[in-house]
C-alpha positions as CSV (number, residue, x, y, z in Angstrom):
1,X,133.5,162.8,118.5
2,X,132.1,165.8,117.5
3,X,132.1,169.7,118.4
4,X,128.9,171.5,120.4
5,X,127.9,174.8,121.4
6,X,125.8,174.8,124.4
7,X,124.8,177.4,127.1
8,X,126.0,177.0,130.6
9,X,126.9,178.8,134.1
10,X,130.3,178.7,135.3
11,X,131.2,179.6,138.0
12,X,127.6,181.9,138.7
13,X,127.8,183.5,134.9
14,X,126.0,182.4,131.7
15,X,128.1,181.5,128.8
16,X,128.4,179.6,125.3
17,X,131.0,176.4,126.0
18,X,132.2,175.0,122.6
19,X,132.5,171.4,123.7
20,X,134.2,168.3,122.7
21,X,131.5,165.3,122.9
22,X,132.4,161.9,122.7
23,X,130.9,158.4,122.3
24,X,131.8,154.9,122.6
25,X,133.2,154.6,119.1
26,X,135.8,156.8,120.5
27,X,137.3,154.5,123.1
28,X,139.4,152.3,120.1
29,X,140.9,155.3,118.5
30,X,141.7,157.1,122.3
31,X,143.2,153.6,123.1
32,X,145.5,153.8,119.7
33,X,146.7,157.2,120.4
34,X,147.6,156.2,124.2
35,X,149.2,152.9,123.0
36,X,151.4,154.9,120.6
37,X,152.2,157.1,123.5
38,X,153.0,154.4,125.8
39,X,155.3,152.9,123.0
40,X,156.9,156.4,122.6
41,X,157.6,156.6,126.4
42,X,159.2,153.1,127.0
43,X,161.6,153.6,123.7
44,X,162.9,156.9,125.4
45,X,163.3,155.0,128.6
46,X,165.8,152.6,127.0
47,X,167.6,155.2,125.7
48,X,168.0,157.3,129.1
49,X,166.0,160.1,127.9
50,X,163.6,162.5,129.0
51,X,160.1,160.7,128.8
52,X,157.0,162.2,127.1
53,X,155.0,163.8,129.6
54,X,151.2,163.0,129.3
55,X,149.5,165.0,126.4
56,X,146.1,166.5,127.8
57,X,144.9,165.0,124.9
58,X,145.1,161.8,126.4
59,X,144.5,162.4,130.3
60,X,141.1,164.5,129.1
61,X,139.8,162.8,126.6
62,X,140.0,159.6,128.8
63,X,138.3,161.6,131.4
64,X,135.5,162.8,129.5
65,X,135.1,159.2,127.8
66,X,134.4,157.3,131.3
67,X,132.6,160.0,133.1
68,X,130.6,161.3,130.5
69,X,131.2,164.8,130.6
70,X,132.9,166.8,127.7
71,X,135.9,168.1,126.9
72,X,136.4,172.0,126.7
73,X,137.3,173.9,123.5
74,X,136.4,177.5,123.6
75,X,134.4,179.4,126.3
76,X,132.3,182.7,125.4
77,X,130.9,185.0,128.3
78,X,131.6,188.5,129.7
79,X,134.0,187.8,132.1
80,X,134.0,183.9,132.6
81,X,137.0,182.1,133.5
82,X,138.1,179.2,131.2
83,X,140.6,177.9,133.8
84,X,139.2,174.0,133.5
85,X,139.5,171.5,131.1
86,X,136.0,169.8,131.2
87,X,132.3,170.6,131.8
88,X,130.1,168.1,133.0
89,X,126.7,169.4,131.1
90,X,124.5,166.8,133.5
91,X,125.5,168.9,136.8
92,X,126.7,172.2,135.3
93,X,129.7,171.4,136.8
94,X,133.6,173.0,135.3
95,X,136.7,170.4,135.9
96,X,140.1,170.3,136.3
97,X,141.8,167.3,134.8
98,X,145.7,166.7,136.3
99,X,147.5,163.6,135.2
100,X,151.0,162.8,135.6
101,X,153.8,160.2,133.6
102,X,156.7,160.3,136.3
103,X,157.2,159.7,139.9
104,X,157.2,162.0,142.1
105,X,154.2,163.5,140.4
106,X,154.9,167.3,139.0
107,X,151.7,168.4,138.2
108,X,150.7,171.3,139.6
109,X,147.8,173.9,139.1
110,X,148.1,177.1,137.9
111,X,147.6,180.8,139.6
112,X,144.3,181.6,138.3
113,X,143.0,177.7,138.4
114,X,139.5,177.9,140.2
């Protein structure tokens, strides 16, 4: 993993994305950190607790690690919205990445989500 600044359009504007990029070296330590998650949710289970929901670390960093695009950190640019969570610097394309833990699913997007 490492950071990147690249130029990009969103959404029409030009900006500077600080991005998170990612290689397959990453997939054993992502697949630690969910397995420790995983362990985490199943313990509070047995106790009859509230459950961890899914950390956007996980649900994004997965993303980014199977489809190849990167995960957002900063974003500069007169006026650009940062509502996403990952840019895919192949198609220029912003993305918003929703997971969910429970059933029914809760997520949601928020009001100023493009």
């Amino acid at each position: 993993m490492r950071l990147v600044e690249k130029k990009v359009m969103v959404f029409g504007k030009e900006a500077t994305a600080e991005l998170m990029e990612f290689d397959k070296q990453d997939r054993k330590k992502w697949k630690t950190l969910f397995d420790l998650w995983v362990n985490l949710k199943m313990g509070m289970r047995e106790y009859q607790a509230r459950e961890p929901n899914m950390l956007e670390g996980i649900s994004e960093v997965a993303f980014c690690l199977y489809s190849g695009s990167h995960r957002l950190i900063g974003l500069k640019g007169n006026g650009v919205s940062s509502s996403f969570d990952t840019f895919n610097v192949e198609n220029n394309k912003a993305e918003q990445i929703k997971a969910c833990s429970v059933m029914p699913d809760l997520t949601s997007f928020g009001p100023k989500s493009v």
